[in-house]
Legacy VTK file of the C-alpha trace (Angstrom):
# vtk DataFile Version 3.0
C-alpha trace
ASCII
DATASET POLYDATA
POINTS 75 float
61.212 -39.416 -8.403
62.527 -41.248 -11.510
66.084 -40.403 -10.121
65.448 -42.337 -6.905
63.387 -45.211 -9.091
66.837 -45.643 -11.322
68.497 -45.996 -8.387
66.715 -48.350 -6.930
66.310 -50.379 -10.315
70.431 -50.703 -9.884
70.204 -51.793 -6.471
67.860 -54.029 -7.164
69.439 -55.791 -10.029
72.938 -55.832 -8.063
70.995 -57.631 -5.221
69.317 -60.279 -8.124
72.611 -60.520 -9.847
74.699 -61.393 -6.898
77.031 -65.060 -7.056
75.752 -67.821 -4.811
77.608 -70.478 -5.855
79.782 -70.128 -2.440
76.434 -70.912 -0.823
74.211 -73.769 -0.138
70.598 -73.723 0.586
69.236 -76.984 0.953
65.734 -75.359 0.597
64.546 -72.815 -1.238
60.737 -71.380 -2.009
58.999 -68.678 -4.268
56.168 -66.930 -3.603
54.083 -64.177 -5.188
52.400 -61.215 -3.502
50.029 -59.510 -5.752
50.346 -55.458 -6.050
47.808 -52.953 -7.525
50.341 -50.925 -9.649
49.795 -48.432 -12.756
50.527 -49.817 -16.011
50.467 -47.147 -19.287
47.153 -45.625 -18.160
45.551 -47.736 -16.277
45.822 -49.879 -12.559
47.108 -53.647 -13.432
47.340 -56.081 -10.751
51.168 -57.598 -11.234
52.753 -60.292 -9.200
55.892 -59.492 -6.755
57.950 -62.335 -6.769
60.086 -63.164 -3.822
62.451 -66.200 -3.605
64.003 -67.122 -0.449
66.531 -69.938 0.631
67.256 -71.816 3.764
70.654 -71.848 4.725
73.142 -75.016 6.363
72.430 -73.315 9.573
68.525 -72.782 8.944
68.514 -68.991 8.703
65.958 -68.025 5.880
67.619 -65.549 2.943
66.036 -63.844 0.679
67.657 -64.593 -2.563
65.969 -62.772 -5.036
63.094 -60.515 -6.140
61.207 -60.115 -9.518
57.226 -58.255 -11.044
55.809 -60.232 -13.198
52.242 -60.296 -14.372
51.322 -63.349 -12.827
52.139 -65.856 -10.341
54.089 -68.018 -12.682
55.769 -65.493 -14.779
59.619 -66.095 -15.304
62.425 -64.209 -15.890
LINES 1 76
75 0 1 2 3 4 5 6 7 8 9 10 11 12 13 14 15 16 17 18 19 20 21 22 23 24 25 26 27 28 29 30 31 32 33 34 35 36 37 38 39 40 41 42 43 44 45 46 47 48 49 50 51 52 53 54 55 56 57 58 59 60 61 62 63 64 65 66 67 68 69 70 71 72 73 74
């Protein structure tokens, strides 16, 4: 199990760390969708942040993902 977490950890951060600068999104919105999780020993509510952007062509994109503890957490 933590084999397939590390992998998806790298995935993950290769899909947050991609370059976007050859793109334009004229709109773009966050939003948080809170997840029962276990934290040390313990269950933890924790925020799943999801940004997405509207493209030139009005297709929506999801641009990039992030847990926080709460809605406004930042990275």
């Amino acid at each position: 199990m933590s084999r397939l977490l590390t992998q998806l950890d790298l995935r993950v951060a290769a899909f947050n760390d991609r370059r976007l600068d050859d793109m334009e999104f004229p709109f773009v919105y966050v939003d948080a969708m809170f997840i029962k999780c276990w934290h040390s020993d313990h269950i933890a509510s924790k925020a799943a942040l999801i940004v997405s952007g509207v493209n030139e062509t009005g297709y929506r994109e999801p641009l990039g993902v992030a847990a926080g503890d709460t809605e406004s957490f930042r990275t």
